[in-house]
N, C-alpha and C positions, 0 to 999 in steps of 0.2 A: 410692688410685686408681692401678691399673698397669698398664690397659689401656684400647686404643684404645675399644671399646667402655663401659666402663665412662664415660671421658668422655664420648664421644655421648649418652648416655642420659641425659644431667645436663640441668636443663629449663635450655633460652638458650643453652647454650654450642656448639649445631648453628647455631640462626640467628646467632647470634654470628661463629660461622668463615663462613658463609652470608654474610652481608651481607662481612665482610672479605676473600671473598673474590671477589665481584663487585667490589668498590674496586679490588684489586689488577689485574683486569683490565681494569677503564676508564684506570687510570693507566697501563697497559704497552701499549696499544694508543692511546691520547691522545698519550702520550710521542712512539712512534714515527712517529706521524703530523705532528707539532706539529715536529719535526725534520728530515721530510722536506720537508714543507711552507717554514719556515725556510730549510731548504737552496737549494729550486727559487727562491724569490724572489730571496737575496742571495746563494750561491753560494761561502758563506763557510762550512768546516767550526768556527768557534770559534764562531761563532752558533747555529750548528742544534747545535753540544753544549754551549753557553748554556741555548735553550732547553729540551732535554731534563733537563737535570740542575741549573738555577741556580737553580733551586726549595731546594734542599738548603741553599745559604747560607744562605735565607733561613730555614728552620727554625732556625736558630741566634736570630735575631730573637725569633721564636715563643719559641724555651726562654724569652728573657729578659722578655719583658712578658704573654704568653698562658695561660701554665703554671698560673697560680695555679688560673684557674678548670676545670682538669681534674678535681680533687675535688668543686669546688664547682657543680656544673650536674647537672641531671637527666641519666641518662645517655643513655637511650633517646632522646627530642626533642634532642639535643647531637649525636648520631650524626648521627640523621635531619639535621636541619638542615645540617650540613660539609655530607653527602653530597650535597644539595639544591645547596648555596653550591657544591663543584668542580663538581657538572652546569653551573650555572650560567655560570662562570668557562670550561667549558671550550667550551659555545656561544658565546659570545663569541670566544674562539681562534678558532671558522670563520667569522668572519664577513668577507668580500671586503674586502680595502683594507686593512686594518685598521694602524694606523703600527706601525711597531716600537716605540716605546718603550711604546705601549699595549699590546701582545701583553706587553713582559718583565716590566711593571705588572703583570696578570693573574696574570704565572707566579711575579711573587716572591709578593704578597699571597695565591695558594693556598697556596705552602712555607710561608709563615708559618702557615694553618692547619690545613697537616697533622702541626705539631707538639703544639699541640692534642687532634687527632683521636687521634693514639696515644696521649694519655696519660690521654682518656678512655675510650678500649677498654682501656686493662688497667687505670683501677682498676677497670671493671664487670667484667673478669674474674675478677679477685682476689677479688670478691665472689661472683660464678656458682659458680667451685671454691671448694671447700676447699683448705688452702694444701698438702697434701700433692698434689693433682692439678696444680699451676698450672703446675709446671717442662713437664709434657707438654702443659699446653693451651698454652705460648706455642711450646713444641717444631711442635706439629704445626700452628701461623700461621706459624712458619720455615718449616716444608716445603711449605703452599699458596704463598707468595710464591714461592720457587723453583720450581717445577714450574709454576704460573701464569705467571711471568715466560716460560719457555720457551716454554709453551703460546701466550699470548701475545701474543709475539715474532713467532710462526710465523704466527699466525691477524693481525694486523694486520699483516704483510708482504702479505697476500694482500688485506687490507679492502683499503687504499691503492693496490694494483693495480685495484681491482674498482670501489669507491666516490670514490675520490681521496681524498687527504689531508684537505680539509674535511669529505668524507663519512666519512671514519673516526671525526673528531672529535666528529660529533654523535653515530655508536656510541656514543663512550664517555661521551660527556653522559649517553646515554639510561640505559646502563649505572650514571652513580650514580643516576640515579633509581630503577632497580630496586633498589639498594642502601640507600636512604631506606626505601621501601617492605620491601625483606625485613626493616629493624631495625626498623620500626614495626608491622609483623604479627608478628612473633617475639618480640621483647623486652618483658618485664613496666617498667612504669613502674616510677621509685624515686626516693625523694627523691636529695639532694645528698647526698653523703658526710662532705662537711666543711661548718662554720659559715661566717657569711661571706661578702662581697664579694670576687670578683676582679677585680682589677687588677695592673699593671706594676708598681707597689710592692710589691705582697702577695708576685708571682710574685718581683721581686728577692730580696726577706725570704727566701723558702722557700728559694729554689736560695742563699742564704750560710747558711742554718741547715741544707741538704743537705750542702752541702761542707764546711761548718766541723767536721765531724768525720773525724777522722784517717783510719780503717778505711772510711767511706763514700768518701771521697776518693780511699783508692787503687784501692778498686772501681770507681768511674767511669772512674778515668787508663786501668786495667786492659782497662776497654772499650772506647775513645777510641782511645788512641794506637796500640798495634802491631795492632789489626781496620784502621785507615786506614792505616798504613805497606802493611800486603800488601794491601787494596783499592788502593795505589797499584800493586802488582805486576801488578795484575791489568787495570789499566789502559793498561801495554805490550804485552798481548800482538799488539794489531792491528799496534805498530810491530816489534814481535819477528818474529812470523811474518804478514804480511798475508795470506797465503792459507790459514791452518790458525788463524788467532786463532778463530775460531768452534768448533774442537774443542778448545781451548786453556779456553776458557768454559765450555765445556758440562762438559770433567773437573772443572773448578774446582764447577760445580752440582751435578754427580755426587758431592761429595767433601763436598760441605756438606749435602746429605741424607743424605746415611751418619751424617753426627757426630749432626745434630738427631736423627735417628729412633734411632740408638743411644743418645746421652744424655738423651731425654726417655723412653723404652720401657723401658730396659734397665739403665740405671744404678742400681742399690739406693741408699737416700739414703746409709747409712754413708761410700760411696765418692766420692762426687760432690766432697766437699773435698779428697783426695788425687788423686783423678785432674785436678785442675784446672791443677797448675804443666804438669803431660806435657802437657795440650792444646795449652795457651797458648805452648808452647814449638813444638807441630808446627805450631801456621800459620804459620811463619817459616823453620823450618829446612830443608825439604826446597827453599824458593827459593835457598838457598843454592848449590845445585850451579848456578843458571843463571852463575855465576862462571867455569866452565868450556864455554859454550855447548854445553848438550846437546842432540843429537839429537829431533826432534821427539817420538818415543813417548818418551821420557824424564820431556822437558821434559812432556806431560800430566799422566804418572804420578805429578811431583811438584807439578803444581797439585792434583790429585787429592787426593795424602795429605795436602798443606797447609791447605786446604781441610773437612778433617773437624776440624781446628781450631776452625774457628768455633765448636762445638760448647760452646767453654767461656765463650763469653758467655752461655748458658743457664745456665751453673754459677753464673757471677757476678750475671747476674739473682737468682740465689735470695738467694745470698749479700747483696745490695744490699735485700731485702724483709727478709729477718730482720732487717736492722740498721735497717730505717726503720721508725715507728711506722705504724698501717693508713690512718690516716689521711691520708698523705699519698703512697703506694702510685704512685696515678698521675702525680702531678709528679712525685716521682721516674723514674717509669720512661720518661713524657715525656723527662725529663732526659737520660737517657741515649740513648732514639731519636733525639734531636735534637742531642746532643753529637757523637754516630758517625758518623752522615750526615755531619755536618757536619766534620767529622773525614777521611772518606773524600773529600771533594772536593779539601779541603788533602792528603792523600799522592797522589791524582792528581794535582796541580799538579806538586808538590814533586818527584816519580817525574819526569813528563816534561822538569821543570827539568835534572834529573840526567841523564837518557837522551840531553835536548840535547847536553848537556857531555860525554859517555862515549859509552855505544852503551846500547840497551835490554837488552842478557842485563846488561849491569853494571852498570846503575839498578836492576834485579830485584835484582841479590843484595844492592849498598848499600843499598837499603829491609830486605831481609829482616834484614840485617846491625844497621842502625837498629832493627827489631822486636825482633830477638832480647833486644838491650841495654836496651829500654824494658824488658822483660818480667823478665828480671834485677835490676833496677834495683828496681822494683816489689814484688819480690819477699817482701823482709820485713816489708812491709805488710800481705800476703796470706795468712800464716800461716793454718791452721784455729781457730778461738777453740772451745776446750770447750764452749762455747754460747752461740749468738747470742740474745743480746736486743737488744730495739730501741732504737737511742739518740735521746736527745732530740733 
């Protein structure tokens, strides 16, 4: 499978990106309103990007007690239902009055279940394709997030002007419900994938029989640490440039759909295990000139090419399914959506710790500086193995 259409045609995997990608816009127009809203109440910038974003710790939670039952649930009624539970969660967000500590209740308990939700969307993908199509079907859920997030972004800057902030919010309620509904008119029923109760025990057991092997472990670190070092890079750019961070974002989006749609389209499998140290290595090094505070068209041009980086977390995806047994496809990959997020909000801390103590172009380049040496480091982990089979 090497073609965009060739996936489309595959039965589930249209309303699959369908439904994922209605989510992706209830959650970027919910966000944005749920922060501005935040904002007008307490007046406080670390609360309204609390609320936007403290959702992500809380996926870390999720990895650890929730995970189990991503193989183990029907997938199609598992969809529907999240989707049903954030509508839910996010009417509640509008309702007048509502105390703060109940709103960030709300917002950790959805992150905890959107850790979950990813890890039962790709094991029923893993299942929809055959494994030779999977790199391009998660490829092109990369590039609706991205292009969604913008689109988005753009369109709920205008709900919030038009409906108010509570009124944006119930949009995006309505919007998971559309979301429930497109996975339960489009997706064929199917039993569980795995045997089994899940539970916080179950999900403990999996993620130390995930990690307890050598070569998965460096794959996960791989994906973790230097993708959240330059998500911290990316998280100065508003203190870098305040009045051009917004084109500063958008090269960095522009840069991350070039990789996905090049490494999911275009990459022959042969190649995909050597071109992966080059990837891994360009999200990193082009920050490196912000050491010398470059000029603004510069400074894009290397979010830009750093940026087509991320592309080799698709690599490492693949890499991370051959070496797990099928069975357990979705915790695993739960595992990793929810180790990275969670990963990205620690190198935004950590970033602005730095930028406090220096200036932001020399937080940029000490993150990049930090990536580069994760990725090095890493390295002889990540060798190509003659052939991956899946380890116990």
């Amino acid at each position: 499978m090497r073609t965009y259409r060739d996936l489309f045609r595959t039965p589930e995997y249209t309303p699959l990106f369908a439904a994922f990608t209605v989510q992706v816009s209830a959650q970027t127009v919910s966000g944005l309103a749920l922060g501005t809203l935040v904002f007008d109440s307490t007046r406080s910038p670390l609360l309204a990007a609390l609320s936007m974003f403290g959702g992500s710790f809380a996926q870390l939670v999720g990895a650890l007690t929730l995970l189990s039952a991503a193989d183990r649930l029907p997938p199609r009624a598992a969809l529907a239902s999240m989707a049903l539970l954030f509508g839910a969660g996010t009417a509640v967000l509008a309702v007048p009055g509502l105390p703060l500590a109940v709103l960030f209740a709300v917002v950790l308990g959805l992150g905890m279940v959107a850790s979950l939700s990813s890890g039962v969307r790709h094991s029923l993908m893993s299942r929809i394709l055959p494994r030779e199509g999977q790199l391009l079907g998660r490829s092109v859920l990369n590039m609706s997030v991205g292009t969604t997030q913008i689109c988005g972004f753009a369109v709920g800057g205008v709900l919030v002007v038009a409906l108010s902030p509570r009124g944006t919010l119930l949009t995006g309620a309505a919007l998971y419900l559309l979301t429930a509904v497109v996975a339960l008119a489009g997706l064929s029923r199917r039993p569980p994938r795995a045997a089994g109760r899940p539970s916080p025990a179950e999900t403990w057991r999996t993620n130390v029989r995930l990690l307890s092997s050598a070569p998965r472990r460096h794959t996960y670190l791989a994906m973790w640490v230097p993708n959240g070092l330059i998500v911290g890079c990316e998280a100065l750019f508003v203190s870098y440039s305040p009045d051009h961070a917004g084109l500063l974002l958008a090269a960095a989006a522009v840069g991350m759909l070039i990789g996905d749609t090049v490494a999911g389209r275009f990459v022959p499998v042969g190649l995909r295990e050597r071109l992966g140290p080059g990837l891994r290595l360009l999200l990193a090094v082009p920050y490196l000139l912000f050491a010398f505070d470059p000029p603004l068209p510069l400074a894009a041009a290397a979010a830009l090419l750093a940026s087509v980086g991320f592309a080799a977390t698709l690599l490492l995806q693949d890499r991370l399914m051959a070496l797990t047994p099928d069975h357990l496809h979705g915790h695993a990959l739960g595992l990793q959506g929810s180790g990275m997020v969670t990963m990205q909000g620690v190198g935004a801390a950590v970033a602005g710790g730095a930028a406090q103590a220096t200036s932001p172009a020399t937080a940029i380049a000490i993150m990049a500086a930090a990536s580069v040496a994760v990725t090095l480091a890493l390295a002889p982990g990540l060798r190509p193995l003659p052939e991956l089979r899946p380890a116990s």
